[in-house]
DRENDO-1510 file (C-alpha; in Angstrom, 1 decimal, always signed):
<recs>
REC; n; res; u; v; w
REC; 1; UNK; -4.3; -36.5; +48.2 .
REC; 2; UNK; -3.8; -34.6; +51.3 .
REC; 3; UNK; -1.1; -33.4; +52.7 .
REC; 4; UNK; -0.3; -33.9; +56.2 .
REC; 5; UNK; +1.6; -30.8; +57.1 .
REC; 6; UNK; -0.9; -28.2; +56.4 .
REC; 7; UNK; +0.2; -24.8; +58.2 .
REC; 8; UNK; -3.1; -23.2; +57.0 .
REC; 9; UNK; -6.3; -24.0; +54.9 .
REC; 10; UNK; -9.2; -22.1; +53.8 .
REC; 11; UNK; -11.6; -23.1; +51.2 .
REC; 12; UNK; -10.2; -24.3; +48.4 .
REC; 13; UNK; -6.1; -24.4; +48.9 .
REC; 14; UNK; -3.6; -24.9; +51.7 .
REC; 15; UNK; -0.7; -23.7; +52.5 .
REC; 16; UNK; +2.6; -26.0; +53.3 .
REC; 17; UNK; +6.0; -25.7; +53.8 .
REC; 18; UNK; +8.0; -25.7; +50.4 .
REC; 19; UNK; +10.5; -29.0; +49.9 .
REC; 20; UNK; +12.7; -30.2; +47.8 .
REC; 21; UNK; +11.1; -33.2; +47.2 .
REC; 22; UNK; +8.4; -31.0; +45.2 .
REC; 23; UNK; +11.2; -31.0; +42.4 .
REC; 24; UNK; +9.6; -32.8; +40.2 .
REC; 25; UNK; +6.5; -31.0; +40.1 .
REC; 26; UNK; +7.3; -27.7; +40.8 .
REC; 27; UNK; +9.3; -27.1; +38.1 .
REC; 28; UNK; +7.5; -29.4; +35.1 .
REC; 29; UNK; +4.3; -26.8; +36.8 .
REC; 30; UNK; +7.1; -23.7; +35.9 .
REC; 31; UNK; +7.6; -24.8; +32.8 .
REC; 32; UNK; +3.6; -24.9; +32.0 .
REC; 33; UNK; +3.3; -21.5; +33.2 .
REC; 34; UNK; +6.3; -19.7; +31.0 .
REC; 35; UNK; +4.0; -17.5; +29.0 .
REC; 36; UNK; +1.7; -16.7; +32.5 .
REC; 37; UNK; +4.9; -15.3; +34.0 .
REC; 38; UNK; +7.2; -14.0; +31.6 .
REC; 39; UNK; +8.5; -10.9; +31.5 .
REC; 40; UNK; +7.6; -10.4; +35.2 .
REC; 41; UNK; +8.8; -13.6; +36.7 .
REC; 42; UNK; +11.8; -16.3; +36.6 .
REC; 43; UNK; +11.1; -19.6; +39.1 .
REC; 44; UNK; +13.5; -22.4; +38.6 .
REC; 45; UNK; +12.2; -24.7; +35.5 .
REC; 46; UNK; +14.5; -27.2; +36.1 .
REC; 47; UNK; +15.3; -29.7; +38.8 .
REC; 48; UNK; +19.2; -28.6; +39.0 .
REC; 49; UNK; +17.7; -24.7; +39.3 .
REC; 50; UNK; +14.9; -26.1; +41.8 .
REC; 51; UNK; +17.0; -27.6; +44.5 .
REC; 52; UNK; +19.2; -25.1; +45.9 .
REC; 53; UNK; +15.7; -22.7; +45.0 .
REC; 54; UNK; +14.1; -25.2; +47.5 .
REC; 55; UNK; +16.7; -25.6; +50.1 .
REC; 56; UNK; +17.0; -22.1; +50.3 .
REC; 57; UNK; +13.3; -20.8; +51.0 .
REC; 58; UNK; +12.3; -24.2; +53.2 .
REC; 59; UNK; +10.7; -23.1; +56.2 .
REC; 60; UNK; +13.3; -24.5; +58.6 .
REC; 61; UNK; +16.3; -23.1; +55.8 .
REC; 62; UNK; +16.7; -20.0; +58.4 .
REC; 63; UNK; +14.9; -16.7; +60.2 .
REC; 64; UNK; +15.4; -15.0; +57.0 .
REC; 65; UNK; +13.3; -16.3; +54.3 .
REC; 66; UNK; +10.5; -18.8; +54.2 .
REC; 67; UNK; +8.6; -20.6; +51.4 .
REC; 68; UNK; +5.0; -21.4; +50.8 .
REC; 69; UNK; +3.5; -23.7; +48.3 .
REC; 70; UNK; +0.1; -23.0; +48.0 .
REC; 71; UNK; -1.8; -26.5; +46.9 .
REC; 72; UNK; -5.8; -27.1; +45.9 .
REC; 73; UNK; -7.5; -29.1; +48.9 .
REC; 74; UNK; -8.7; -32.8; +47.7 .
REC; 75; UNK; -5.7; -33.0; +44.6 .
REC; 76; UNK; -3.0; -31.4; +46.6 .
REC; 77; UNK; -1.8; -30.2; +43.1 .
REC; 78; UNK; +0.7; -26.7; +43.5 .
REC; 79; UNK; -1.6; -24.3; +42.5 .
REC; 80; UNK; +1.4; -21.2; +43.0 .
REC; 81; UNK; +3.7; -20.4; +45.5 .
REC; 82; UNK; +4.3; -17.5; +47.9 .
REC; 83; UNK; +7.7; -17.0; +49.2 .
REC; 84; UNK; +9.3; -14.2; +52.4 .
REC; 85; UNK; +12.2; -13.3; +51.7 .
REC; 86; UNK; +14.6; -10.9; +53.0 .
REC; 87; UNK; +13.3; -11.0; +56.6 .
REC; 88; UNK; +14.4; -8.5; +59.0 .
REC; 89; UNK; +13.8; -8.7; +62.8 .
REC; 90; UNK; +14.3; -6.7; +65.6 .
REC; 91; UNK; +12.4; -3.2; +65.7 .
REC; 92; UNK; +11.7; -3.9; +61.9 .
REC; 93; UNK; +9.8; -7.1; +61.7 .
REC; 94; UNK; +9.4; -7.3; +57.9 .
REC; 95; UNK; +9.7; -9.2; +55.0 .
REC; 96; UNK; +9.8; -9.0; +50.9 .
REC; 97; UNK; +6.8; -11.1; +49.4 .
REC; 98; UNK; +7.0; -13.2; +46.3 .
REC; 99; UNK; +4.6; -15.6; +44.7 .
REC; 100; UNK; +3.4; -16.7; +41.3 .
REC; 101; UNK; +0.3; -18.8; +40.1 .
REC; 102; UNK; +0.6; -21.4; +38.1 .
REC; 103; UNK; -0.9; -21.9; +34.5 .
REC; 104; UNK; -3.2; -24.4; +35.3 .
REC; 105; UNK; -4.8; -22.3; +38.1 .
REC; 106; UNK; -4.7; -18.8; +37.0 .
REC; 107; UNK; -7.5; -16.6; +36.9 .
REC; 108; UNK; -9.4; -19.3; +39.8 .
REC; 109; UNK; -8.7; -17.1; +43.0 .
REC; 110; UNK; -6.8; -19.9; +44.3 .
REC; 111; UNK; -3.2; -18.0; +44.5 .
REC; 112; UNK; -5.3; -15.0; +46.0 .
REC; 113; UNK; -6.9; -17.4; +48.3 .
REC; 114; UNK; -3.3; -19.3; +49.6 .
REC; 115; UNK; -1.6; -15.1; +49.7 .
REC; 116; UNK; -4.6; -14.6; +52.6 .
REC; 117; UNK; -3.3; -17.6; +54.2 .
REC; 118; UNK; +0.4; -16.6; +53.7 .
REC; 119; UNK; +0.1; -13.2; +54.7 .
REC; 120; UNK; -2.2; -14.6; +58.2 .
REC; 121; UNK; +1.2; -16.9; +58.9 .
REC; 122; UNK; +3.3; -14.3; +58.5 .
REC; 123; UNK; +1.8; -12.1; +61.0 .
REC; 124; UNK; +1.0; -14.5; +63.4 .
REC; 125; UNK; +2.6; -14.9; +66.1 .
REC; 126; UNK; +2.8; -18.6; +66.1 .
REC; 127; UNK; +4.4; -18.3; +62.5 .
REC; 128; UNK; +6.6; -15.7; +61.4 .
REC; 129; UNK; +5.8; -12.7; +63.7 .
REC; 130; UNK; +6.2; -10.2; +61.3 .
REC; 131; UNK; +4.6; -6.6; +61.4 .
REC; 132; UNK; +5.1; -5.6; +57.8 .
REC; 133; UNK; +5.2; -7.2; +54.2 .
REC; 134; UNK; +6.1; -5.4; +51.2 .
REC; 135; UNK; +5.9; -6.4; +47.5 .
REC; 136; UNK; +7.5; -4.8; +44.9 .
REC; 137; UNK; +6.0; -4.9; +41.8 .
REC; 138; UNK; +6.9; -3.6; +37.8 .
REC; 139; UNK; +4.4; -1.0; +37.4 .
REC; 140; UNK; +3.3; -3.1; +34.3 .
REC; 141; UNK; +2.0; -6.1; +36.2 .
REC; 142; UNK; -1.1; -4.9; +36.6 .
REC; 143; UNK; -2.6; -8.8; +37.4 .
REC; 144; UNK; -0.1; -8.6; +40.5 .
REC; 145; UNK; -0.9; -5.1; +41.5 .
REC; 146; UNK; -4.3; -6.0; +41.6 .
REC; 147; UNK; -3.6; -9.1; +43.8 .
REC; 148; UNK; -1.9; -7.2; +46.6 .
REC; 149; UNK; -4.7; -3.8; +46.3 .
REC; 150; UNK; -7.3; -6.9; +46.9 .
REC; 151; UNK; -5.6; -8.5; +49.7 .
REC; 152; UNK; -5.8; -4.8; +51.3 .
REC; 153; UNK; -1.7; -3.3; +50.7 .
REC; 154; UNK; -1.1; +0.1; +49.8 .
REC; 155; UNK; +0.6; +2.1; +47.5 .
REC; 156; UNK; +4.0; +3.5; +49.2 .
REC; 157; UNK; +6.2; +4.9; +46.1 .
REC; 158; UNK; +8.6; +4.0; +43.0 .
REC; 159; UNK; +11.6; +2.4; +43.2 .
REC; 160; UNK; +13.4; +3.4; +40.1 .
REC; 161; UNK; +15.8; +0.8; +38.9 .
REC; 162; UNK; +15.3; -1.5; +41.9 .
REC; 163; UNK; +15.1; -5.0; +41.0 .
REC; 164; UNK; +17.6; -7.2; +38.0 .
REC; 165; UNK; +14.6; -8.9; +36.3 .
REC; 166; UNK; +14.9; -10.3; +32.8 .
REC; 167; UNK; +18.5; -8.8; +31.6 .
REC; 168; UNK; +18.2; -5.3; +33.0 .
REC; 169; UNK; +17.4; -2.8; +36.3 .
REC; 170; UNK; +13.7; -2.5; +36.5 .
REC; 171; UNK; +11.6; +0.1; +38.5 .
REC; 172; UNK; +9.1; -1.4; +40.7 .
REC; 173; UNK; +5.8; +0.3; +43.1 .
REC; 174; UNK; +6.6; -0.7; +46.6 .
REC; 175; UNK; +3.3; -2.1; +47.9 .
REC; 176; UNK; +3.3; -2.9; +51.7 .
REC; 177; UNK; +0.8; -4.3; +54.4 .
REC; 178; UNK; +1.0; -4.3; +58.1 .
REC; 179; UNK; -0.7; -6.3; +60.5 .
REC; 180; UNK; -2.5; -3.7; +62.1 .
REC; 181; UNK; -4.3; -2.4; +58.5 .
REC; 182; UNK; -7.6; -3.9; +57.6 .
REC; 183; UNK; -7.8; -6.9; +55.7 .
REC; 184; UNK; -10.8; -7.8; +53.3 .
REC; 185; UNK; -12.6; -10.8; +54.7 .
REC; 186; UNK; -10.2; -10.8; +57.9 .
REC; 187; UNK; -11.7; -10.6; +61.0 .
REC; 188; UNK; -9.7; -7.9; +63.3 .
REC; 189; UNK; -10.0; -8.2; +67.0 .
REC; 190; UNK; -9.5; -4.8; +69.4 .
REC; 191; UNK; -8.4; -4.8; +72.6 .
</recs>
């Protein structure tokens, strides 16, 4: 099935607007992929936790957050999700990235694939317009530190005790990208 909507496609996945009529998948797909994403990662497993989860982070929601669903081309299954949160305008044009496979398409590039796409929106002009993305990462997550290294972000520093995750105040490496830094497989343009 294809979606009409597409924002962005590349090989294998595309990259839509999150909605809340994705509730019943999205979370039945959560629920799959407990073991994938535990300790590191909470999304809503259950329609009641998926709907104000959705309504918050859809694209037209509001200029400071923005959801992604990142589905395989020909199926249109949800392969992951990529969220921007905590955007900031003016001179800071930046925002906190998110995302998360999904168990049935882990380890197949595919997430990697629809961040590419994700992180192109977000800089673009015609999409988010940001200059910088940032994800913060437990230092133990070394499948998600190696996602962002690949897609070309560098290491800024530790963040002790930064982020609430699973019961208690973890530290997390601050990753960032900015649209000027070189990404693998992007073509850059100079003026």
């Amino acid at each position: 099935m294809r979606y009409s909507t597409y924002l962005a496609e590349g090989n294998r996945v595309a990259l839509r607007p999150l909605r809340t009529a994705d509730g019943p998948e999205f979370p039945a797909r959560v629920r799959e992929s407990r073991e994938l994403h535990r300790p590191w990662l909470f999304p809503p497993a259950t329609i009641e936790e998926y709907e104000p989860y959705a309504a918050r982070l859809a694209e037209e929601a509001g200029a400071d957050r923005a959801g992604f669903l990142v589905c395989e081309l020909g199926s249109g299954a949800i392969a992951g999700f990529v969220n921007v949160n905590n955007i900031v305008r003016g001179a800071f044009r930046c925002g906190a990235l998110g995302y998360g496979a999904f168990a049935h398409a882990a380890g197949r590039g595919l997430l990697g694939e629809g961040l590419d796409l994700a992180i192109g929106r977000a800089f673009d002009a015609d999409g988010l317009d940001l200059h910088r993305l940032e994800a913060n990462i437990q230092p133990g997550n070394t499948t998600s530190i190696a996602l962002v290294r690949g897609r070309g972000f560098r290491l800024e520093g530790l963040s002790p005790d930064f982020l609430h995750v699973d019961g208690a105040w973890r530290n997390h490496e601050r990753w960032a990208i900015t649209a000027e830094m070189p990404r693998p497989g992007v073509r850059h343009h100079t003026g």
